[in-house]
MIDOFI-188391 format. One record per residue (C-alpha): residue in three letters; residue number from 1; x, y, z. Coordinates in pm, whole numbers, padded with zeros to 5 digits, always signed. Each point is the difference from the previous one (the first is absolute). Example, Ala and Ser with C-alpha at 12.3 -4.5 7.8 and 13.67 -1.06 7.14 Angstrom:
% residues 2
pt r->Ala | k->1 | X->+01230 | Y->-00450 | Z->+00780
pt r->Ser | k->2 | X->+00137 | Y->+00344 | Z->-00066
END
This chain:
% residues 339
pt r->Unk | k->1 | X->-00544 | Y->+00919 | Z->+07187
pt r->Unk | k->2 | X->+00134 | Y->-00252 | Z->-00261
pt r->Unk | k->3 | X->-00106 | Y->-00135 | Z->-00333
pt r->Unk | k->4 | X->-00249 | Y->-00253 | Z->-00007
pt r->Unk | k->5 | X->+00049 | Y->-00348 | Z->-00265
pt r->Unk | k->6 | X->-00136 | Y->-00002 | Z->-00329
pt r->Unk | k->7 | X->-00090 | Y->-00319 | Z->+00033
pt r->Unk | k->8 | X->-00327 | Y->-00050 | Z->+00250
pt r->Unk | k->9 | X->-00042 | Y->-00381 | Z->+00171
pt r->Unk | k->10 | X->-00320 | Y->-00166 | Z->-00079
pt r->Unk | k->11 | X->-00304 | Y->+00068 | Z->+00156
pt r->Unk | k->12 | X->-00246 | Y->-00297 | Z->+00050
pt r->Unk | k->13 | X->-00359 | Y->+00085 | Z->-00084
pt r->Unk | k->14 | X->-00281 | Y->+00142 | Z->+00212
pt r->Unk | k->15 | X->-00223 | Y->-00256 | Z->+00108
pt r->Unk | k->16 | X->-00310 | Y->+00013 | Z->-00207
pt r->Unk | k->17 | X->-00295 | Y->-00024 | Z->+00327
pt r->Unk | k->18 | X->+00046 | Y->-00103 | Z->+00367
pt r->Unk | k->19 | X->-00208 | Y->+00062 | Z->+00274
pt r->Unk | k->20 | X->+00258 | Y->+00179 | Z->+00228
pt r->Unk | k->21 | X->+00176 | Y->+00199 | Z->-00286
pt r->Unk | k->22 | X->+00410 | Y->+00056 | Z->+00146
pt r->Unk | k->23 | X->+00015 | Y->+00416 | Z->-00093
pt r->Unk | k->24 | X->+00347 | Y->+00048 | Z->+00099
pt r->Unk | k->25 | X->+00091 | Y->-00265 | Z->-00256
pt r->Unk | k->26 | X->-00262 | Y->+00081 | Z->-00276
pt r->Unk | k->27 | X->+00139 | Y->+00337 | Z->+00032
pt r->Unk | k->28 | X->+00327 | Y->-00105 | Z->-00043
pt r->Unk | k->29 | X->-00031 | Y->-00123 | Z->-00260
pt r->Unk | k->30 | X->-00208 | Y->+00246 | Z->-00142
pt r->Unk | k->31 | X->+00228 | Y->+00237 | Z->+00070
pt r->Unk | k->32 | X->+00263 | Y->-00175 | Z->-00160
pt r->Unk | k->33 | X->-00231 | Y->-00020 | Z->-00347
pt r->Unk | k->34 | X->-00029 | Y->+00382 | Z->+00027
pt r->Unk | k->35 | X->+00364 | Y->+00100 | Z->+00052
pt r->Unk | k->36 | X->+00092 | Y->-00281 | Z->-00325
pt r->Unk | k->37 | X->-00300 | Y->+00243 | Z->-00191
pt r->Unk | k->38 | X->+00166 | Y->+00333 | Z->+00028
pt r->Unk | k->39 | X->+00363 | Y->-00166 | Z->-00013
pt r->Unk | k->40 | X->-00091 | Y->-00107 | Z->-00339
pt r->Unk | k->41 | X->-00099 | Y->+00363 | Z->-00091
pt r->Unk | k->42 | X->+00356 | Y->+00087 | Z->+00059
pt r->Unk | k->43 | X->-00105 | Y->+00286 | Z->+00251
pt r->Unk | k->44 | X->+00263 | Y->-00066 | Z->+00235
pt r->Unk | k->45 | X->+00287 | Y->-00134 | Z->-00208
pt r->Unk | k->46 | X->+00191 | Y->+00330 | Z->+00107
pt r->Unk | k->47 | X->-00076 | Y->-00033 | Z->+00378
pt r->Unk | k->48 | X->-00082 | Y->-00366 | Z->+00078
pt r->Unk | k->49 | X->+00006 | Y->+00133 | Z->+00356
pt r->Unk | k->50 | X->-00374 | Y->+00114 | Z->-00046
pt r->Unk | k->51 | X->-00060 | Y->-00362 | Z->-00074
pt r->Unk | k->52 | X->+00122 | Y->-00103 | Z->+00350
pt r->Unk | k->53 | X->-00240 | Y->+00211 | Z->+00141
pt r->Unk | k->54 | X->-00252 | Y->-00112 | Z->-00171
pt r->Unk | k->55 | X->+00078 | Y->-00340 | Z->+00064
pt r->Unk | k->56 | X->+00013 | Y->+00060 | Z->+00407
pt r->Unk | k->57 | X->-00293 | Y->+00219 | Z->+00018
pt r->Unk | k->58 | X->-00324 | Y->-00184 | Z->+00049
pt r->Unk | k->59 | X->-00315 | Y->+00190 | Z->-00171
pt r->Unk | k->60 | X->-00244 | Y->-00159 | Z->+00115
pt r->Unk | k->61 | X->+00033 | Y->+00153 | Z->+00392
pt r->Unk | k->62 | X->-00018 | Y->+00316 | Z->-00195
pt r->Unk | k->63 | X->-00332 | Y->-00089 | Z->-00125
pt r->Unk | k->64 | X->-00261 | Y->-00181 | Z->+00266
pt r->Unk | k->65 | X->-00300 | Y->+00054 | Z->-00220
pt r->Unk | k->66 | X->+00009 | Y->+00158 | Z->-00359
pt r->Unk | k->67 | X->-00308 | Y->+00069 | Z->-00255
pt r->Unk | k->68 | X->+00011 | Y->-00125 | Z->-00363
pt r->Unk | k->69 | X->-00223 | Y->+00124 | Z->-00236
pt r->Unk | k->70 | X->-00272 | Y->-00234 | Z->-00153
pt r->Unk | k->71 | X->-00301 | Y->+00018 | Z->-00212
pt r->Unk | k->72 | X->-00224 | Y->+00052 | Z->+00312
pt r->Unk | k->73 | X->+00194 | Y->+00304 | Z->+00164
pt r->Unk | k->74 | X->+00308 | Y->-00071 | Z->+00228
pt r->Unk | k->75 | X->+00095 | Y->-00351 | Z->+00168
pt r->Unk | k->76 | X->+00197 | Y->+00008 | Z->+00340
pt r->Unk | k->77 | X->+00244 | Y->-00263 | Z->+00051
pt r->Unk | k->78 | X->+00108 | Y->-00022 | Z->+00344
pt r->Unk | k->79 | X->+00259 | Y->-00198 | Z->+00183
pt r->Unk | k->80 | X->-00169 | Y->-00104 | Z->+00302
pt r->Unk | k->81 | X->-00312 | Y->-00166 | Z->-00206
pt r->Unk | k->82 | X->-00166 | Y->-00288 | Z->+00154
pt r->Unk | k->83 | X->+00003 | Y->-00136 | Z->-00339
pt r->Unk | k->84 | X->+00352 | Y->-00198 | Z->-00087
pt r->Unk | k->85 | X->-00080 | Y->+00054 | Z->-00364
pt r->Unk | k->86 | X->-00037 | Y->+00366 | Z->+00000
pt r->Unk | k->87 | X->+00324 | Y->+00050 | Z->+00222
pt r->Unk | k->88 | X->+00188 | Y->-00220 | Z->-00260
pt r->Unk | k->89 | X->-00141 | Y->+00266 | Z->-00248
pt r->Unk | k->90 | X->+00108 | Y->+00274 | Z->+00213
pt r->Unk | k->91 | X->+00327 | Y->-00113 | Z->+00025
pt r->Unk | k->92 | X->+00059 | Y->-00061 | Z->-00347
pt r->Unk | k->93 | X->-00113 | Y->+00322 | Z->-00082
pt r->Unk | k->94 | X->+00201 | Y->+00212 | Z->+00240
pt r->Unk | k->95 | X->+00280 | Y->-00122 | Z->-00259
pt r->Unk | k->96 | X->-00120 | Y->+00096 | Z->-00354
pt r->Unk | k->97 | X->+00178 | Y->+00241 | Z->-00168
pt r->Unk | k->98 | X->-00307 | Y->+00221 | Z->+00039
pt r->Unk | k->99 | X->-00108 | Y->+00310 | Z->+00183
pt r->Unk | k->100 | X->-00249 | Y->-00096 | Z->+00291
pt r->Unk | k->101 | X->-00228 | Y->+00253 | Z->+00157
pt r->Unk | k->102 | X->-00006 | Y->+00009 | Z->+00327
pt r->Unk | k->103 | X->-00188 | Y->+00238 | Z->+00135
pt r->Unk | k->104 | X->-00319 | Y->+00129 | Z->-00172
pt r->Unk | k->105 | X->-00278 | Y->+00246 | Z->+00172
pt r->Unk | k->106 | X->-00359 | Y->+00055 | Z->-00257
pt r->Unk | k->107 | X->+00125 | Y->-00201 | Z->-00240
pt r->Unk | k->108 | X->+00293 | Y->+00259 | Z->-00047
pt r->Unk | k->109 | X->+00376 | Y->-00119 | Z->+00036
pt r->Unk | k->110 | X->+00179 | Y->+00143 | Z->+00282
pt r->Unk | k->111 | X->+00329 | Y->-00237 | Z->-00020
pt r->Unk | k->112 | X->+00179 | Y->-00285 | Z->-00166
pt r->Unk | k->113 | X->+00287 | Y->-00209 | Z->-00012
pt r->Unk | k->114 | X->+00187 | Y->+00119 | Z->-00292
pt r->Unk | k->115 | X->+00051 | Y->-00307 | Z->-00289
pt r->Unk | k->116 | X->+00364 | Y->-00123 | Z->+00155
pt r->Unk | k->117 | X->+00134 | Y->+00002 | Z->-00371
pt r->Unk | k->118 | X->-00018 | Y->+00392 | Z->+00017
pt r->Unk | k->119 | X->+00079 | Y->+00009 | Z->+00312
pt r->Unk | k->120 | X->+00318 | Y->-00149 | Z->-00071
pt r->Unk | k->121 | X->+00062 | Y->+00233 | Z->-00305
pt r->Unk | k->122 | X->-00049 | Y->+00264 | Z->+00262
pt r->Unk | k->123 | X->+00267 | Y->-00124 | Z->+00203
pt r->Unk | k->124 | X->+00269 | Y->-00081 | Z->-00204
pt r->Unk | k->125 | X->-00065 | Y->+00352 | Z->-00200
pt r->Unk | k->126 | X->+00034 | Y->+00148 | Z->+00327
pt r->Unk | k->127 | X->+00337 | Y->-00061 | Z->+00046
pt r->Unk | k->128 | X->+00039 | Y->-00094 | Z->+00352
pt r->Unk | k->129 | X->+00362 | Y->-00033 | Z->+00173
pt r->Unk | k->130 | X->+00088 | Y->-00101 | Z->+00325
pt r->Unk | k->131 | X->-00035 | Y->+00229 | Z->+00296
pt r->Unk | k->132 | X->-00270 | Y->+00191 | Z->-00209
pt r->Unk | k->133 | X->-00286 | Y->+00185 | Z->+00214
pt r->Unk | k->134 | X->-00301 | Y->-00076 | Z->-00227
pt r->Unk | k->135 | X->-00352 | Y->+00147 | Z->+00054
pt r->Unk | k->136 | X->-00336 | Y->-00142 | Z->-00127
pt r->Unk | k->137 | X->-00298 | Y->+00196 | Z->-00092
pt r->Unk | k->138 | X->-00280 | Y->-00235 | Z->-00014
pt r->Unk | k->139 | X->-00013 | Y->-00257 | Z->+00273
pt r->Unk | k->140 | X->-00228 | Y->-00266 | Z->-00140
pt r->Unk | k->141 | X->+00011 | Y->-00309 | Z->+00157
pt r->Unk | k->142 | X->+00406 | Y->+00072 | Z->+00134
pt r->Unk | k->143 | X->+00102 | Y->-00306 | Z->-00244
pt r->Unk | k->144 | X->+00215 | Y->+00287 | Z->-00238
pt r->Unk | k->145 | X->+00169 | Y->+00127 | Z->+00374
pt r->Unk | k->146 | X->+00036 | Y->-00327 | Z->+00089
pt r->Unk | k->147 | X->+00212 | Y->-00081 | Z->-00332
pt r->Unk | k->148 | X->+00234 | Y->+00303 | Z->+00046
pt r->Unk | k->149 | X->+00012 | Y->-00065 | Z->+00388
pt r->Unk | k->150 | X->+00136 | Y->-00377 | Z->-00187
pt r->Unk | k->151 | X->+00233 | Y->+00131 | Z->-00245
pt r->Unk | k->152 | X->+00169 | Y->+00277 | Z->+00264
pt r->Unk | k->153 | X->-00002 | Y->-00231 | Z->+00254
pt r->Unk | k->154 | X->-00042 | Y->+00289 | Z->+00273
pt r->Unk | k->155 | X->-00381 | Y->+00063 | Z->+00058
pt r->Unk | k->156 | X->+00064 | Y->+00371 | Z->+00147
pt r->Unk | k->157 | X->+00145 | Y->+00057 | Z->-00346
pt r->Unk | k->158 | X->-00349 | Y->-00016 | Z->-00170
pt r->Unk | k->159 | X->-00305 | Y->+00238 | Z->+00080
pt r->Unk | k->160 | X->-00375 | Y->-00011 | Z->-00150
pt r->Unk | k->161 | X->-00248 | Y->+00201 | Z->+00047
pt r->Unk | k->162 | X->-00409 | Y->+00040 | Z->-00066
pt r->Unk | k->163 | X->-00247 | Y->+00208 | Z->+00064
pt r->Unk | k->164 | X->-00259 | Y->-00241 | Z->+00141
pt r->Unk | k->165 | X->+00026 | Y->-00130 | Z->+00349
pt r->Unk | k->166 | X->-00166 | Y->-00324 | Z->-00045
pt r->Unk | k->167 | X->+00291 | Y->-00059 | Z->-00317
pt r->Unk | k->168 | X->+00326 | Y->+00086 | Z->+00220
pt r->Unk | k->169 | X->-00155 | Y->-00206 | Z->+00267
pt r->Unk | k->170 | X->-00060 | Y->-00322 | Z->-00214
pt r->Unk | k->171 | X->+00356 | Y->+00052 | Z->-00168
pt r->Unk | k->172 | X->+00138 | Y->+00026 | Z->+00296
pt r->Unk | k->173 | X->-00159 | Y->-00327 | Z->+00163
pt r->Unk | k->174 | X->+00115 | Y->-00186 | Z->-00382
pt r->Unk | k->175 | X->+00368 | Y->+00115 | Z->+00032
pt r->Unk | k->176 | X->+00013 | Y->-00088 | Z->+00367
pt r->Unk | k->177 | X->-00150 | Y->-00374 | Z->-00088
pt r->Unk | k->178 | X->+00265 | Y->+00007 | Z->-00255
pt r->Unk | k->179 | X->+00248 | Y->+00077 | Z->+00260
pt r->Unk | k->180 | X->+00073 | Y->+00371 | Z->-00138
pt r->Unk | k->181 | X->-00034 | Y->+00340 | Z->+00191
pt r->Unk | k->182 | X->+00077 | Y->+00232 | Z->-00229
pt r->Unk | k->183 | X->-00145 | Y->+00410 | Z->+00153
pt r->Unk | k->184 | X->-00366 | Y->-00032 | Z->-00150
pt r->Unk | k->185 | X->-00149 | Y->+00363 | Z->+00034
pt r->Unk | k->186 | X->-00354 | Y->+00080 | Z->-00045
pt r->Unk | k->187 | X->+00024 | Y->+00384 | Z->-00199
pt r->Unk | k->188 | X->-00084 | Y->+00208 | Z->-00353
pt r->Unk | k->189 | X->+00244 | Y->-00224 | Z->-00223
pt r->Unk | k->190 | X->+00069 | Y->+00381 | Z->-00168
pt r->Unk | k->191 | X->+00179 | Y->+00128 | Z->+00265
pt r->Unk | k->192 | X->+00278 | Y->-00251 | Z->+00016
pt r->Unk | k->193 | X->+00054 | Y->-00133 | Z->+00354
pt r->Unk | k->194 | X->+00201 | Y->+00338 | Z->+00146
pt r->Unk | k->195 | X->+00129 | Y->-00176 | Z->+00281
pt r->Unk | k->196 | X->+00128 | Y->-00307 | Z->-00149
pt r->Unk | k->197 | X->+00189 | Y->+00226 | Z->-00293
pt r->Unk | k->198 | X->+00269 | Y->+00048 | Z->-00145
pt r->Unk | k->199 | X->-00047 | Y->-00366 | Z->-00231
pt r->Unk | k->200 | X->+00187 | Y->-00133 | Z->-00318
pt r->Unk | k->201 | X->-00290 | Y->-00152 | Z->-00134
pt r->Unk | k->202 | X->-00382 | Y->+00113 | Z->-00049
pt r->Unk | k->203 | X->-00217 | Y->-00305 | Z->-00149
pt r->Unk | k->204 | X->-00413 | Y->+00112 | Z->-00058
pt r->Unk | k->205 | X->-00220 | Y->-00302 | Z->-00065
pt r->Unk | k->206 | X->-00321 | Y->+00273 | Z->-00095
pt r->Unk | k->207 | X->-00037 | Y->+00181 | Z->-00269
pt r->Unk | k->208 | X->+00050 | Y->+00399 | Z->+00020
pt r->Unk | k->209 | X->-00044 | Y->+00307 | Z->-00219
pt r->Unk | k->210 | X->+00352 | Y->+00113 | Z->+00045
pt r->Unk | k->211 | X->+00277 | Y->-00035 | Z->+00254
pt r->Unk | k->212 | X->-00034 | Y->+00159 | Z->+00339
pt r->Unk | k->213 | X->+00261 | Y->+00240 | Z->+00037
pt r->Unk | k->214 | X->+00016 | Y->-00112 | Z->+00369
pt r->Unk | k->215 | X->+00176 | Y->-00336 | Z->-00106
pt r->Unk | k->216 | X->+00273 | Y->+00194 | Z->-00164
pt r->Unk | k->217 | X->+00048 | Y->+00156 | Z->+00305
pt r->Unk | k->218 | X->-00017 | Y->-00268 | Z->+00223
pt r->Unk | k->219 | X->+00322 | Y->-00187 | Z->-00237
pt r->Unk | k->220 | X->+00346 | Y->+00020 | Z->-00017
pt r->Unk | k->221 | X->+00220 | Y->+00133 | Z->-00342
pt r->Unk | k->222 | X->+00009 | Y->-00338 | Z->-00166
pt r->Unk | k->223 | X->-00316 | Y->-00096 | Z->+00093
pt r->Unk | k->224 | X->-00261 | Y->-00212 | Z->-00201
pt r->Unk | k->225 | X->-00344 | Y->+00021 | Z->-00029
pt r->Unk | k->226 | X->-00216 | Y->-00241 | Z->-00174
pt r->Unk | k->227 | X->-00383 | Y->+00094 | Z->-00029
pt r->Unk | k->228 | X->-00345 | Y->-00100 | Z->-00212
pt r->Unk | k->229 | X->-00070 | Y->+00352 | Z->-00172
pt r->Unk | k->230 | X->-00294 | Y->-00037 | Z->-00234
pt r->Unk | k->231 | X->+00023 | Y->-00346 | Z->-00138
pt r->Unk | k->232 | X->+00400 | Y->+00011 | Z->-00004
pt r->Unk | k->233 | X->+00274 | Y->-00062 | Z->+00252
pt r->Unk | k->234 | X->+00173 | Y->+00306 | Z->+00048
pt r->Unk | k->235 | X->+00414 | Y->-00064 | Z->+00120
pt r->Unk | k->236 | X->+00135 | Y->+00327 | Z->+00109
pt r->Unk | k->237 | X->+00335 | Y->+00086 | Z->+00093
pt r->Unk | k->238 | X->+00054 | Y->+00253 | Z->+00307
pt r->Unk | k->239 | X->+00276 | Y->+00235 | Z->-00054
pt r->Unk | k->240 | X->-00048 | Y->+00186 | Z->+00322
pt r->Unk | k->241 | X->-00124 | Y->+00358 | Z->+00087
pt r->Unk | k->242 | X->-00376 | Y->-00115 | Z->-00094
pt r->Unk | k->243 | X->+00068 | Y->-00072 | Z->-00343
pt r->Unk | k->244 | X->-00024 | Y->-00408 | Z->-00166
pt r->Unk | k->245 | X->-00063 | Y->-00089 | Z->-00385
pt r->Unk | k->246 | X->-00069 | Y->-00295 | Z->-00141
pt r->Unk | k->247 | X->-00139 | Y->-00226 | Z->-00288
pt r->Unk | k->248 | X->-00334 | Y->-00252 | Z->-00032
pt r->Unk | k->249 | X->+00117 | Y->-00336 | Z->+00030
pt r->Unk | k->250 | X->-00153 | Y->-00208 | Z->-00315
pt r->Unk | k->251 | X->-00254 | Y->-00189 | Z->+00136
pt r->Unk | k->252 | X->-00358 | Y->+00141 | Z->+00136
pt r->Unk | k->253 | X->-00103 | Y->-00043 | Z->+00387
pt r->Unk | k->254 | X->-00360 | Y->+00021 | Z->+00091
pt r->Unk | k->255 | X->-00076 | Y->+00096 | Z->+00381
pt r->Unk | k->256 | X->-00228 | Y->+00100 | Z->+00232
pt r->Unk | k->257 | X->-00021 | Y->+00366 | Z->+00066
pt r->Unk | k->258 | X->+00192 | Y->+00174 | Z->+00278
pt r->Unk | k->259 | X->-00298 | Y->+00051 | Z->+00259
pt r->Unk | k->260 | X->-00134 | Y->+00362 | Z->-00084
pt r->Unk | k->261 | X->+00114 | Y->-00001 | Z->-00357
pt r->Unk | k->262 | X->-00216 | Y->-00155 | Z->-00233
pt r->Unk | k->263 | X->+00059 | Y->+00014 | Z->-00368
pt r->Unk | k->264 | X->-00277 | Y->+00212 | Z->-00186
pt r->Unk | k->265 | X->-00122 | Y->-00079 | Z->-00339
pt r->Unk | k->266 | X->+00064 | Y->+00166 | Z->-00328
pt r->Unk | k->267 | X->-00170 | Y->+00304 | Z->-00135
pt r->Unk | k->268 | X->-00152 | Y->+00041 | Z->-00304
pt r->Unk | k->269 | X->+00205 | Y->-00271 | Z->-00208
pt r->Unk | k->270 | X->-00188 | Y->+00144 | Z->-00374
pt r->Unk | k->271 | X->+00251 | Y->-00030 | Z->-00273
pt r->Unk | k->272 | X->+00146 | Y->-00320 | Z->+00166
pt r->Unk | k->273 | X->+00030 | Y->-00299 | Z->-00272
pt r->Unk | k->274 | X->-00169 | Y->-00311 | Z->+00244
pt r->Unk | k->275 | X->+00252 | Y->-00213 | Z->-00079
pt r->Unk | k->276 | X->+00217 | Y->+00284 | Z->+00167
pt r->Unk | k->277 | X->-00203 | Y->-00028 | Z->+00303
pt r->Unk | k->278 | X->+00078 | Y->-00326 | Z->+00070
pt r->Unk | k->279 | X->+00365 | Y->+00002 | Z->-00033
pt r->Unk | k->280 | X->+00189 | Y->-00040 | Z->+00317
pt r->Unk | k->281 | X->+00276 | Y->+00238 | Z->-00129
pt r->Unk | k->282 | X->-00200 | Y->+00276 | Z->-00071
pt r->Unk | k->283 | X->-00269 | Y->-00028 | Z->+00289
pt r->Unk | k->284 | X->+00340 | Y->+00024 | Z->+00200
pt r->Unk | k->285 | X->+00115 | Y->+00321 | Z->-00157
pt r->Unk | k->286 | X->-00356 | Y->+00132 | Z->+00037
pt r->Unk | k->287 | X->+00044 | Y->-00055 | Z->+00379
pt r->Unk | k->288 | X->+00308 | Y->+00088 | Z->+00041
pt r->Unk | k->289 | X->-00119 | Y->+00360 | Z->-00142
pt r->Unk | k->290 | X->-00345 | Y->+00041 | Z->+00138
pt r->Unk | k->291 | X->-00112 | Y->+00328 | Z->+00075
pt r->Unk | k->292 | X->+00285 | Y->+00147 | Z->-00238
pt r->Unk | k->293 | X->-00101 | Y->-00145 | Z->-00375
pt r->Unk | k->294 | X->-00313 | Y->-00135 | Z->-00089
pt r->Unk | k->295 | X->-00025 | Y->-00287 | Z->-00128
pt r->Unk | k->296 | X->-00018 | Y->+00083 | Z->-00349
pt r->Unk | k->297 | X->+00338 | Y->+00235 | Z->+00042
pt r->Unk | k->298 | X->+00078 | Y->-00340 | Z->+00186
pt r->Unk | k->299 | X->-00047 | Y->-00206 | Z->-00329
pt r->Unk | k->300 | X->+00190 | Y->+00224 | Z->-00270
pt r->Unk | k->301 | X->+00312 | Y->+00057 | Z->+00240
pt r->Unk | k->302 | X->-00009 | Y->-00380 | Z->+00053
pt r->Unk | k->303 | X->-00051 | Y->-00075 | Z->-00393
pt r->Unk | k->304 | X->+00236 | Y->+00238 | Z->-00071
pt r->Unk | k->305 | X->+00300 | Y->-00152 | Z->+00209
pt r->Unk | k->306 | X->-00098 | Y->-00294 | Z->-00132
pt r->Unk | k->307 | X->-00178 | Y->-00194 | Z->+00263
pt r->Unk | k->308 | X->+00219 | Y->-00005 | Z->+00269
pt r->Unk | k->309 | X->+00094 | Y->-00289 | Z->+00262
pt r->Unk | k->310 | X->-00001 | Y->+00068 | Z->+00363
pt r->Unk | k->311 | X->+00388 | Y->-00022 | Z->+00037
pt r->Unk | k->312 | X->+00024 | Y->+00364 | Z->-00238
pt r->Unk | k->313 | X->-00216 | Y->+00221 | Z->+00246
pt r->Unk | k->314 | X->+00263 | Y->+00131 | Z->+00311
pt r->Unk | k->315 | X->-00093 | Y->+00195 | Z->+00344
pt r->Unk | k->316 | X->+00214 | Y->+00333 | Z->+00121
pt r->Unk | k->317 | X->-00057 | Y->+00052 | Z->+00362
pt r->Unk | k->318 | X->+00184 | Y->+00361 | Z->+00106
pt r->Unk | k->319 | X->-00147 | Y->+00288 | Z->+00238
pt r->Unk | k->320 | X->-00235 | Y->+00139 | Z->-00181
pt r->Unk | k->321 | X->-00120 | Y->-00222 | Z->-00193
pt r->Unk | k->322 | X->-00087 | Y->-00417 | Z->-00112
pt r->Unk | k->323 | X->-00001 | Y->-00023 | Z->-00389
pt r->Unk | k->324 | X->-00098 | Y->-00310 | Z->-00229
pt r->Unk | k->325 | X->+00232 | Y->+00023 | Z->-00304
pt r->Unk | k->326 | X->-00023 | Y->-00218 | Z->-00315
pt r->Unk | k->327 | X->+00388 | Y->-00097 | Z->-00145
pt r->Unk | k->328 | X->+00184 | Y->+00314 | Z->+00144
pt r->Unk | k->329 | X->-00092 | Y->+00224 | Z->+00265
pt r->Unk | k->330 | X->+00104 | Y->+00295 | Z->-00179
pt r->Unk | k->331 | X->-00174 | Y->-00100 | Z->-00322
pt r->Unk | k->332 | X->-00379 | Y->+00136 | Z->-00113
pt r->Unk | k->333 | X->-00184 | Y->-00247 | Z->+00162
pt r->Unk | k->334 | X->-00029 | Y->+00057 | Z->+00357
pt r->Unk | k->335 | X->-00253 | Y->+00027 | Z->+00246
pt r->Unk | k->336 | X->-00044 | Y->+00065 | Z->+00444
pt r->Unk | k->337 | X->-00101 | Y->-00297 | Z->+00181
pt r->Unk | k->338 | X->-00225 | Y->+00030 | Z->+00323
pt r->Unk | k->339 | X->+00193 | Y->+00099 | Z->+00315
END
């Protein structure tokens, strides 16, 4: 796929009310806002062929109804509202650069639709080429499959998978409106897709403990995997034989839990400066080595190195073993991740 102009036409403006609201344009032109937003972030200067995608690949079938939070609990937009107003609303929602929950079940969230600004950081940090077999865990609504399905331009290339039935079903009806048919599986996201294997590319849109040694597996030397661990995105390298390593990238990634793996909370966190506490940085080292240092051994390693960003902390995947390392993973300050 080619380049795409810096320079973007005009876009006339939405209409402010009609009766009969015209969603394919509204979201046209919504779409268009959106793609300007994150161009001006610079995300994809280095691969404007993520913008194309993003361009071509309409949101809003990806999202029929979504919840936004309000001061009275959750409000459903929907699509197919009798209301004209509230379907303009729905519309113009489906393109702010903002994650929308989309499924929700006791007031808990199930799934979203990531915020498309990350998910295009995602994307470009995963490093996609042509003719790569890319696998998905995390279905969601199938807007992220659809996007790769875009970019590859060979749906068979792409493969997503999710636990829940009622998900891969939805996702799969989105991507088909969409006119994509990428292989949507319904399975433990853990376990890789076996039968779909060997792929190039592993992209997790939940957040995990650790990296499931199946994945390695399932990828070919070369490989790249890009996954939420903690509150960091986690871009490992496959070398082959079961073994990857890799660094945090910079910024931090909040997800939903992988179904079955829910993050616990801290022990006894005595000795902990408050201030500490509500850091980012250090409630990510904290998580990153729960159930190995408390939180107070937490707090002095983290002083000690002197506060650390994300992008210093590394993963080692081999046979025996997943380690968290801080600078070097032969240096003092390393610890086993979750398998």
């Amino acid at each position: 796929m080619g380049t795409h102009d810096s320079e973007t036409p005009e876009i006339p403006e939405i209409p402010a009310n009609s009766e009969i609201p015209d969603i394919e344009g509204l979201a046209a032109v919504a779409r268009g806002e959106l793609v300007r937003e994150i161009d001006a972030e610079g995300v994809w200067a280095a691969e404007p062929v993520w913008r194309e995608a993003f361009e071509a690949v309409p949101r809003h079938l990806f999202v029929p109804y979504y919840y936004v939070a309000g001061a009275r609990g959750y409000e459903r937009r929907w699509g197919e509202s009798a209301d004209p107003g509230a379907r303009e609303r729905w519309v113009r929602g489906a393109y702010e650069d903002v994650p929308l929950a989309t499924r929700l079940r006791d007031g808990q969230l199930l799934s979203s639709s990531s915020q498309p600004s990350l998910m295009a950081r995602m994307l470009v940090a995963l490093r996609v080429a042509d003719g790569d077999r890319v696998l998905e865990i995390g279905a969601g609504t199938g807007y992220n499959a659809a996007l790769l399905a875009h970019r590859l331009g060979d749906d068979d290339l792409v493969t997503t998978v999710d636990v829940d039935p009622e998900i891969t079903e939805s996702a799969r009806l989105h991507l088909a409106a969409a006119g994509h048919r990428p292989a949507v599986v319904t399975g433990d996201g853990a376990r890789g897709v076996p039968e779909r294997a060997p792929f190039d590319r592993i992209i997790a849109t939940c957040a995990l403990p650790g990296v499931p040694r199946a994945w390695v597996a399932q990828c070919v030397a070369g490989a790249r995997i890009l996954a939420p661990v903690a509150t960091g995105l986690l871009a490992l390298a496959v070398r082959g034989g079961g073994c990857a390593e890799g660094r945090f990238l910079p910024s931090a990634a909040f997800f939903v839990p992988l179904r079955g793996v829910e993050r616990a909370a801290p022990g006894d966190v005595g000795g902990v400066p408050s201030w500490a506490l509500e850091d980012e940085l250090f409630r990510f080292l904290m998580e990153l080595t729960q159930g190995v240092l408390s939180p107070r051994r937490a707090y002095e390693v983290w002083e000690r190195a002197g506060m650390p960003g994300r992008e210093r902390y590394g993963v080692t995947v081999e046979g025996d073993g997943e380690w968290v390392w801080l600078d070097d993973r032969e240096g003092p300050w390393v610890w086993p991740l979750p398998v």
